[in-house]
N, C-alpha and C positions, 0 to 999 in steps of 0.2 A: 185480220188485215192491218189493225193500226200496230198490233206489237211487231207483224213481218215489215213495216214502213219502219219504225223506230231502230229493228235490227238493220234495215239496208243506210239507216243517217249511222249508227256507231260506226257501220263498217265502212262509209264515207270518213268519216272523220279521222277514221285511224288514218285515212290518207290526207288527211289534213283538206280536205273538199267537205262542201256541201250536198245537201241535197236538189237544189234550185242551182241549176244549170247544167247540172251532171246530164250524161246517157247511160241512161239506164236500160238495159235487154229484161224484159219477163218473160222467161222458157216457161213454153205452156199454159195455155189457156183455158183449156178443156175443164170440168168438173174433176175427173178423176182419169188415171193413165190412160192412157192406148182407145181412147173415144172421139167425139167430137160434141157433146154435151156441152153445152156452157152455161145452163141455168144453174142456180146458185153458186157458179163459179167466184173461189175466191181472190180469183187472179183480174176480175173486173172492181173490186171494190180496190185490189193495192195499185193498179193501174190509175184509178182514179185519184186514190190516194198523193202518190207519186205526183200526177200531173199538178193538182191544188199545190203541192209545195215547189212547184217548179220544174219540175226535172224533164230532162227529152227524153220519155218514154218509147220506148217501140216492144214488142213481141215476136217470139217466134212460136208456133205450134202448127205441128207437119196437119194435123187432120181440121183445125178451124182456121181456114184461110182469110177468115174476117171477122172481126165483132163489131160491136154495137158499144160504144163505153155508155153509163147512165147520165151524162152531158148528149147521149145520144148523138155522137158521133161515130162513125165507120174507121177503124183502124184495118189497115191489113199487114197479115201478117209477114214480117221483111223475110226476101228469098235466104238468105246465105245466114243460117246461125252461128255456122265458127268466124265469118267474115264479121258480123255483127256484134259477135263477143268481144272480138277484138279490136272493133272501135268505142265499146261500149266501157264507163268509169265503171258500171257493177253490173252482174247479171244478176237475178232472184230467180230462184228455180221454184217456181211453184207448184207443175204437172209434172212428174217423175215419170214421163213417155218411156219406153223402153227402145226406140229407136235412134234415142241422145247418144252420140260419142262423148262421154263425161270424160273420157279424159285427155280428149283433144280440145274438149272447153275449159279443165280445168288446164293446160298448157297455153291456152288462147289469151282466158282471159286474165285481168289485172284485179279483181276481187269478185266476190262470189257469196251471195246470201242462199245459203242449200236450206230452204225451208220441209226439205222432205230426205234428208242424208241420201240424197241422190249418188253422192261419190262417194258415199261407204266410207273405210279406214283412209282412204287417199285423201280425204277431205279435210277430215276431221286431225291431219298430221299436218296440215297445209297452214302458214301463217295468213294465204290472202283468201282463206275460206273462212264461214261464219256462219255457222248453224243455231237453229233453234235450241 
């Protein structure tokens, strides 16, 4: 979780932004794809992450409609993902769901931490994507 926090500040910075203040979208919450599992999810520890440096976190994931972050707060998760992507400075794709339009997100949004090459060669050709 701290190295996918560190890749989401590079790829802030390439936009000459921070991490503290930014919106930030985490796709996926889940443990692993197409579940609804959130124990040892690594998407509560970069969500925490995130929030300690500031950032206005939110999520999306279609099957956990709500967590728990370990500040033991309740977040839930925001309706609209492409509407969100595209208010949002960077999305981190952490759960690689298979019911994600990837390429209406990558159309949507303005940068993009693919922690799982969620968008394949589309991605990885793209200047506002940033993979592991």
């Amino acid at each position: 979780p701290r190295y996918v926090v560190s890749k989401v500040q590079d790829a802030l910075n390439s936009s000459r932004k921070s991490i503290n203040g930014s919106k930030i979208l985490v796709l996926g919450a889940a443990y692993k794809p197409d579940i609804d599992d959130l124990r040892e999810s690594p998407a509560l520890d970069v969500i925490g992450l995130l929030a300690e440096k500031g950032a206005d976190v939110t999520y999306h994931d279609p099957y956990c409609a709500s967590l728990m972050t370990h500040e033991g707060e309740i977040m839930e998760s925001v309706p609209g993902m492409l509407e969100a992507a595209a208010l949002s400075d960077c999305v981190v794709i952490i759960t690689n769901h298979k019911v994600y339009d990837y390429a209406a997100l990558l159309e949507k949004s303005a940068l993009i931490v693919d922690t799982r090459n969620a968008l394949g060669k589309s991605g990885r050709e793209n200047a506002k994507v940033f993979g592991l």
